[in-house]
N, C-alpha and C positions, 0 to 999 in steps of 0.2 A: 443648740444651747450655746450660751454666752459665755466666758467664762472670764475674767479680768485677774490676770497676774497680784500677786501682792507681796509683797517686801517680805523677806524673810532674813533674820541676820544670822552671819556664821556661829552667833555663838547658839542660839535657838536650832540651826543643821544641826552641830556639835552635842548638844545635849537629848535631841530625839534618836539623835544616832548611837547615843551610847547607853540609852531605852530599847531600844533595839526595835525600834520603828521602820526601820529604812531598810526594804524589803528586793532582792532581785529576780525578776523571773527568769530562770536558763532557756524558756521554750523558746523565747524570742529574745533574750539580750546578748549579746556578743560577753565576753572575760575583758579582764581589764586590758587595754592594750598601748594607752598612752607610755611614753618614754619617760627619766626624769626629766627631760630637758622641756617636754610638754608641759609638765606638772608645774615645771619653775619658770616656764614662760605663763600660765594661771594665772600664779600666785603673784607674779611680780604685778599681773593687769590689776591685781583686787588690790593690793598694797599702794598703787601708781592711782586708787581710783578709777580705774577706766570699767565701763561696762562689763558685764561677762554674756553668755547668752543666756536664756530663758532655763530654767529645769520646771519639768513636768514630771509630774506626781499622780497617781491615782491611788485614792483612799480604798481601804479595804472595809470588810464589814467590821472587822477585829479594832478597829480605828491607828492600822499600820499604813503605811506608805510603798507601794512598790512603784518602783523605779521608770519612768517609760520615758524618758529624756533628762540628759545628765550624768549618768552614774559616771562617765572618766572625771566629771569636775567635780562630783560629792566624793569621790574618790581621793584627789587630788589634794582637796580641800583638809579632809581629816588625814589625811596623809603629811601633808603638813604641821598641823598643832600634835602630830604624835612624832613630831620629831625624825620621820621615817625618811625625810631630805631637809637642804639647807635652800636659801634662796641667795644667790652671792656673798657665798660663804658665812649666810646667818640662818640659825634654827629661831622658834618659835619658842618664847620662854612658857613655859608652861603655867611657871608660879603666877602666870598672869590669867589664868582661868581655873577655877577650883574644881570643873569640872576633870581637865586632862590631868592635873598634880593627882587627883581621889584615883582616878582610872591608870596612873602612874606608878601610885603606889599598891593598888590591888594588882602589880605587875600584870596590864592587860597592854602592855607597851614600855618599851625604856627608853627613856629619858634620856639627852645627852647632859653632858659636862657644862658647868653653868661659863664655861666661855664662848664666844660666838656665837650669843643669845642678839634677838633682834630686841630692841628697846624698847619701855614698857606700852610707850605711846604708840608705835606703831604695831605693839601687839593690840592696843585697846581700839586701835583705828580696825585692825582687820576682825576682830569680832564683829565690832558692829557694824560690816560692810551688811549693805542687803541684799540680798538677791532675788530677783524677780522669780517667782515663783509659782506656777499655777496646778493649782489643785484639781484633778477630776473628779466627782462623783462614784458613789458606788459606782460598779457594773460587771459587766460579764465577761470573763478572759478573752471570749471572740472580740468586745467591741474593745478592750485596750491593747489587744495583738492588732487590732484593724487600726488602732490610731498609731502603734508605733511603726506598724509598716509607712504609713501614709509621711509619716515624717523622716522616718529613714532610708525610703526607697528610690528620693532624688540625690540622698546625700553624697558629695562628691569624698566623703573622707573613707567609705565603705568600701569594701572590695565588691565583686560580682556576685562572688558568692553569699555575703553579709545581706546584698540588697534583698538578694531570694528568699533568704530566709524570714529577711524581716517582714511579718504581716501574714506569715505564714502557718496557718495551724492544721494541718493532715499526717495522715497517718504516715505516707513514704517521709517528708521532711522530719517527721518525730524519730523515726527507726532511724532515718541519717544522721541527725543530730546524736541520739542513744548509742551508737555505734563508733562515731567518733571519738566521742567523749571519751568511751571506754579505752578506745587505742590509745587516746592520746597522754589517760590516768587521771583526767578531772570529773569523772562521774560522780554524780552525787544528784539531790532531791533536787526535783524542779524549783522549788523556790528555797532561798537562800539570803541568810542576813546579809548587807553590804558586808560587814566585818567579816564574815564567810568568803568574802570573791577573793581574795590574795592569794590565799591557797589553792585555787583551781584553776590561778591564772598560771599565762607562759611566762618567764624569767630567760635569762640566758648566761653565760658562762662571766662573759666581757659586761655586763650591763649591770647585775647582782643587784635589782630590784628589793629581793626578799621576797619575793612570788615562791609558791608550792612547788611547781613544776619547772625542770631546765629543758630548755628547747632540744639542746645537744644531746639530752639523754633520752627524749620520746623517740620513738619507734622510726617514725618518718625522716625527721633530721638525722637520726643515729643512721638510720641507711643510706642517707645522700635519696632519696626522692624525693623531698621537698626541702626546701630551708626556711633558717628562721623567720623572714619574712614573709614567705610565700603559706608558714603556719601559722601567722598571725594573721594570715589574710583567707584563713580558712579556707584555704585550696586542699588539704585533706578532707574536707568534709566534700568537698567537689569527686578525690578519688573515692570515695566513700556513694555517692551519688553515681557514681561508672559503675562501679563491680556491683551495686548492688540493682542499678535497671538492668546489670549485664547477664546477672543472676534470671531476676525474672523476667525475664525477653528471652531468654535461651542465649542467646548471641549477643555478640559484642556490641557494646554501645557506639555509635554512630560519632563518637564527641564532638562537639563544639561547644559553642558559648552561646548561639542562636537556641540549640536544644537544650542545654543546659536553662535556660530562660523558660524552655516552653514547660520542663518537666515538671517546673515552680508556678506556671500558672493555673490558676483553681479548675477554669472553665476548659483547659486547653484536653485533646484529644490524648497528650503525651501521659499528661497528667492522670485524667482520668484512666488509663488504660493499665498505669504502673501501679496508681491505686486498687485497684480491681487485681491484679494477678497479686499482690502485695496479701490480700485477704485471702486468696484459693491458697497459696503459696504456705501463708502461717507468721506470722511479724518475730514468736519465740522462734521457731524451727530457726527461720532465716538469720537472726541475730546467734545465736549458737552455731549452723554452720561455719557464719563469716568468723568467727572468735578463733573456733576450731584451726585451722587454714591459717590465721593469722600466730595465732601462739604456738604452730609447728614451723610456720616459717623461720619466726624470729628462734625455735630450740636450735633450729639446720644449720643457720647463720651462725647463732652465739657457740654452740657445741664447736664451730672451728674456728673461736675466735676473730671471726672477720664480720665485714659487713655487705651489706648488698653491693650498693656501690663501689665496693674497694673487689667483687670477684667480678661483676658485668660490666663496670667501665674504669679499669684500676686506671689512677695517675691524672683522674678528668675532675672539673670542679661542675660540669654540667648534670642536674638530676636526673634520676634513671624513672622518671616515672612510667615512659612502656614498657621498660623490663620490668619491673616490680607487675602492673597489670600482665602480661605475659606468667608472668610466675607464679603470681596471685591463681588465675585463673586455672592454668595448667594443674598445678595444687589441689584446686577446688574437683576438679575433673577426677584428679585419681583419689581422694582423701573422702569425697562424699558422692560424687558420682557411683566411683567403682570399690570402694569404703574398702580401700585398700592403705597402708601404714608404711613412712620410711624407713627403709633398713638397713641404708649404708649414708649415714650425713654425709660424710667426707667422700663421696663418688658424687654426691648430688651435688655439692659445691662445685667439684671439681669439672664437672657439666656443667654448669654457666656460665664457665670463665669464658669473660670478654663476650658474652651472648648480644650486649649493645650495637656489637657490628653485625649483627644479624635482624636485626629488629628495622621492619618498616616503621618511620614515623612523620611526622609531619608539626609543626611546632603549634599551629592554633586547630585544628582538627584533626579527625582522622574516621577513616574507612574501614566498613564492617567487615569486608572481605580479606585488608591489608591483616587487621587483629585477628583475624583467623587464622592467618598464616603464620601470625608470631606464636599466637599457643599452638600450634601444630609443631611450629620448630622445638619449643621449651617443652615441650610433652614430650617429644620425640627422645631430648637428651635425657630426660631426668626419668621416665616411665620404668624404665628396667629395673629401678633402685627403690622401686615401692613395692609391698608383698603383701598377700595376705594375709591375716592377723585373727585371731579368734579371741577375746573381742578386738574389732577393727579400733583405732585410735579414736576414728569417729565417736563412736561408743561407748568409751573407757578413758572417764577423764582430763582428757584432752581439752584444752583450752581454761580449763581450772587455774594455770598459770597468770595468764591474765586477771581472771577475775580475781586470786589473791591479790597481785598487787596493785587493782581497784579499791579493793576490801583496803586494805594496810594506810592508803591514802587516803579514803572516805574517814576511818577507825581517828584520824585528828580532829576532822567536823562534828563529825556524829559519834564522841568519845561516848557516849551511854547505851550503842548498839552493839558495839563493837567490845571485846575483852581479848589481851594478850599474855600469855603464860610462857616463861621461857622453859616449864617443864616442869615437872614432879619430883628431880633429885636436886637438893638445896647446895648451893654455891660455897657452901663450907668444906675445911683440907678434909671431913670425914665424909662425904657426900653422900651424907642422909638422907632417905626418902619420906620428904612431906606429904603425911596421909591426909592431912588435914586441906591440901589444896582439894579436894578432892567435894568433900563437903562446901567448898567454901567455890568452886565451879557450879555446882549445883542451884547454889543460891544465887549464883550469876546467872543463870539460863535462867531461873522465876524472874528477876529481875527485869533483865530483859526483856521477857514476853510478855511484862507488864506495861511494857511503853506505852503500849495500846496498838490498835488492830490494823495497822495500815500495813507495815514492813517486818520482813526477819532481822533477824541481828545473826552474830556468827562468834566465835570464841574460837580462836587458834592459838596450840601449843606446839613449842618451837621457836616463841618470835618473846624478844625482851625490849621491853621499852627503856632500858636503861642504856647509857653505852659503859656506864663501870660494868653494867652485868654480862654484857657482851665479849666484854674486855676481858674479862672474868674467866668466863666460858672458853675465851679463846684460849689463854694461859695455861687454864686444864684440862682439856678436851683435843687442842687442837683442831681446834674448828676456826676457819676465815668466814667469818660473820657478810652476809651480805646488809645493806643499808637500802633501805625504800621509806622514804620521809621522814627520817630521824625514828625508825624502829629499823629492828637488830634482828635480820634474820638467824637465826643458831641452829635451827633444825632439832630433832631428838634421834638424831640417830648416837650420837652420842650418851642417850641414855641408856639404851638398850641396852647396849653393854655391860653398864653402871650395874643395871638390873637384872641383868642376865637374862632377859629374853629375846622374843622376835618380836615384829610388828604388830603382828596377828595377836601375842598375847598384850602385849601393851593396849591396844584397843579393847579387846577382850576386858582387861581389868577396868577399862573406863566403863565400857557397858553393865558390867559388874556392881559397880559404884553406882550406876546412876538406878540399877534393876532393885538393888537396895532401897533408893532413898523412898522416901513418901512424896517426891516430885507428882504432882497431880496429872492425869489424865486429861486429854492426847496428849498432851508437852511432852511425858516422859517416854512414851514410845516414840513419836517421831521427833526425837531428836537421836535415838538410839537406830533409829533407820537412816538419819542423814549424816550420816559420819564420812567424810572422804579424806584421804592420803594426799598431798599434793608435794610434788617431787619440782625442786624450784631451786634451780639450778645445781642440784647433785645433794641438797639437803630436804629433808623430808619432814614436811610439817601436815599435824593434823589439824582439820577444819570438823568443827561441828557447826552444825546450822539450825537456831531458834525459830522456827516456825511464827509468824505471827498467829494469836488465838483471837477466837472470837469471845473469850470470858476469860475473866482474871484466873491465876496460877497461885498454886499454893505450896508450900511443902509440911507438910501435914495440917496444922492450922495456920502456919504462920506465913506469910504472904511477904514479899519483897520488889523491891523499885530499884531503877538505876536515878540516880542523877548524877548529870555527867560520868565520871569513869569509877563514882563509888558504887556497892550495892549495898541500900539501907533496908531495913524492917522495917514494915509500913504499920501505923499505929492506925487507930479506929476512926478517926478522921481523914486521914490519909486514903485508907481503904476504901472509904463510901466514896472521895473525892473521883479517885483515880477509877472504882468501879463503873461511873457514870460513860467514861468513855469508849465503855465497849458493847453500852444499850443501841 
């Protein structure tokens, strides 16, 4: 098939874009990762007239656009007319597009100060730059996964790991990608509006983008195992791709970059083989193990204060990526192997001080028999400080931590799946207990589960979306609020007091409320089974979980919807509309 580019101007990108036509798929597209200085080198080429390169587009059935070449420059582009950078010290006046002032003023962006505005004419010149543009045809995710690979697989700007992924669609690279993400706090639905990618992208401390995530503050940067470049070059998804062929191979991964190559290729032996145990194995089990293992890591760590790097190679600015694999794995051995629980953190820490001078390693490879030896060594020290548990950690919870602050980061994108309650006793000097939240959580779970049949939703209490309310909380509770993307952890242990009970009745009385309502069948049972505690960092917040249904939810006749973060009553039009999507 032929396909011939055709002229497309910024201002027609600009206004599909804010139709919300511009579509990105996470299976195959990398996060945003251009620099400003990227972006204002762009911008200066379209402003200077010079060419830009081609963006490729494939139409969907829905007549949306997902992304398969382009997205750092459509990025870049509306990143610009929103004012989000300057180009030699000039922004984009707005008032010269009616479409950015309407979407300015519905505060879906601010605006700068009408000084250091670029001139009307050269705003009118960059609208109507064109940009080459070619449209694909319907088709089938395999064949525009196959065409993005095919274009990003020579790309000299991609890392090693970027190239493998790209073009790639099985089951090990899917669980790699799903696992990552989760560590890294950008999970979210495979497809995604471009206006959606900021917030799942990396940011960093010194750079202050406005991206969702700080590199400093994920999991791997905060331990000295990778840094920030080497995580925007998706080399955790590389560790990620270790521990888990290391998983199902029994023994340690062989590493390099040759094997790493082969594990990605469709037809290869490597491939096929990891696919196969990947299935006997269980893709849930394995992603829940690896979670587990990881969110105990990081309690061992944070419980003392420190970090990986600062106890196995204190005073070094070199990454500790085979102690963290040593540690990872040794972990794995006692926590799911021998479903055994730690029970002295601060002995465990204090056993891998300086462990880095213990570790074989080798800078571009490494040998299955030398990583044998390092988790025998890292087993050896830490072994004694694990105990049996009845339930073992494995089993009880564990890794919940994570997936909260998944959920809390998702709960911005996905604001109609998600609901946050700082609690039950109201914010006022006589701290009255609102009975009325109670009915009105209620009508949030119908809501909810009326999204329709694809996903759960979840509603946690303990977390305030305000920071007056936090602030609040603090001043009379004495509670230090933790912060996970501008929501307010507060905990409700501080209720209980309020109300003079324990845990067990505070749950109790939820279950109580909800055994009351006329909440329709299954919904109201299982949401009264999926109730869990989640203890997140010494404050204790409760998670209930909205089951997706396969037919709409009622509470006695009357039926309820989320849009975005409200829950309305669904009128008779509404109701037949919304019913359709769960035939």
């Amino acid at each position: 098939m032929s396909l011939t580019p055709r002229g497309m101007s910024i201002q027609e990108i600009y206004r599909q874009y804010s139709e919300k036509k511009f579509l990105v798929n996470r299976k195959y597209q990398r996060k945003l990762v251009w620099t400003v200085d990227e972006k204002e080198f762009l911008i200066d080429s379209i402003l200077s007239d010079f060419p830009i390169p081609l963006i490729l587009l494939a139409k969907t059935e829905s007549d949306e656009f997902e992304i398969i070449d382009g997205l750092q420059r459509l990025n870049a582009i509306i990143s610009f007319i929103e004012n989000r950078f300057s180009v030699d010290g000039l922004f984009f006046d707005i008032s010269q597009s009616s479409r950015a002032q309407q979407n300015a003023n519905n505060g879906i962006f601010v605006a700068t100060g009408e000084d250091k505005l670029l001139d009307p004419q050269s705003c009118a010149n960059f609208l109507d730059y064109q940009l080459a543009v070619t449209i694909y045809p319907n088709s089938e995710e395999t064949v525009i996964t196959d065409i993005f690979g095919r274009i990003n697989s020579g790309g000299k700007q991609l890392s090693p790991q970027e190239k493998r992924q790209a073009g790639t669609l099985d089951n090990f690279s899917d669980i790699v990608r799903k696992i990552a993400s989760e560590i890294r706090g950008d999970s979210s639905n495979d497809l995604l509006e471009l206006s959606e990618m900021p917030e799942i992208s990396i940011d960093s401390n010194r750079e202050n983008i406005g991206y969702g995530l700080i590199a400093e503050e994920i999991f791997w940067c905060k331990n000295g195992i990778i840094w920030k470049k080497q995580l925007r070059d998706s080399e955790d998804e590389e560790m990620v791709v270790d521990i888990v062929s290391s998983i199902l191979n029994d023994e340690p991964l062989a590493k390099s970059r040759e094997l790493f190559n082969k594990i990605y290729e469709e037809d290869s032996a490597e491939n096929q083989q990891l696919n196969k145990e990947l299935m006997i194995y269980g893709a849930e089990r394995l992603i829940h193990e690896i979670k587990v293992v990881f969110s105990i890591i990081e309690e061992v760590f944070d419980s003392q204060n420190t970090t990986i790097i600062n106890v196995v190679n204190p005073k070094s600015r070199n990454p500790v990526k085979e102690s963290f694999f040593s540690i990872f794995m040794a972990m794995f051995n006692l926590i799911v192997k021998e479903e055994k629980s730690p029970a002295e953190n601060d002995k465990i820490v204090s056993a891998l001080s300086s462990l880095q001078k213990s570790m074989i390693s080798t800078a571009n490879y490494s040998v299955t028999s030398d990583r044998e030896k390092n988790i025998a060594i890292t087993y050896g020290l830490i072994q004694k400080f694990f105990v049996k548990k009845d339930p073992p950690v494995l089993k009880h919870g564990a890794g919940l931590a994570l997936d909260f602050e998944n959920s809390i980061r998702r709960s911005k994108i996905e604001s109609n799946r998600y609901e946050c309650k700082q609690g039950f006793v109201d914010l006022s000097a006589n701290r009255n207990i609102n009975n009325n939240l109670y009915s009105e959580i209620i009508e949030t779970f119908c809501g909810i589960a009326n999204i329709g049949p694809d996903e759960d939703g979840f509603l946690f209490i303990g977390v305030a979306d305000k920071i007056e309310d936090a602030e609040r909380i603090k001043n009379l509770d004495n509670v230090n609020y933790r912060i996970i993307n501008n929501r307010f952890i507060v905990g409700i242990d501080r209720e209980l007091k309020i109300m003079k009970c324990n845990l067990d009745n505070y749950i109790n009385k939820i279950i109580s409320q909800i055994d009351k309502s006329e909440l329709s069948e299954p919904l109201k049972s299982q949401i009264k089974s999926q109730i869990d505690i989640i203890d997140y960092k010494g404050l204790s917040i409760i998670r209930l979980r909205i089951p997706k249904q396969n037919t709409l939810s009622f509470i006695g006749s009357k039926s309820y919807i989320r849009e975005n973060s409200q829950t309305i009553e669904m009128d008779a039009p509404k109701l037949v509309a919304i019913s359709k999507m769960f035939k």
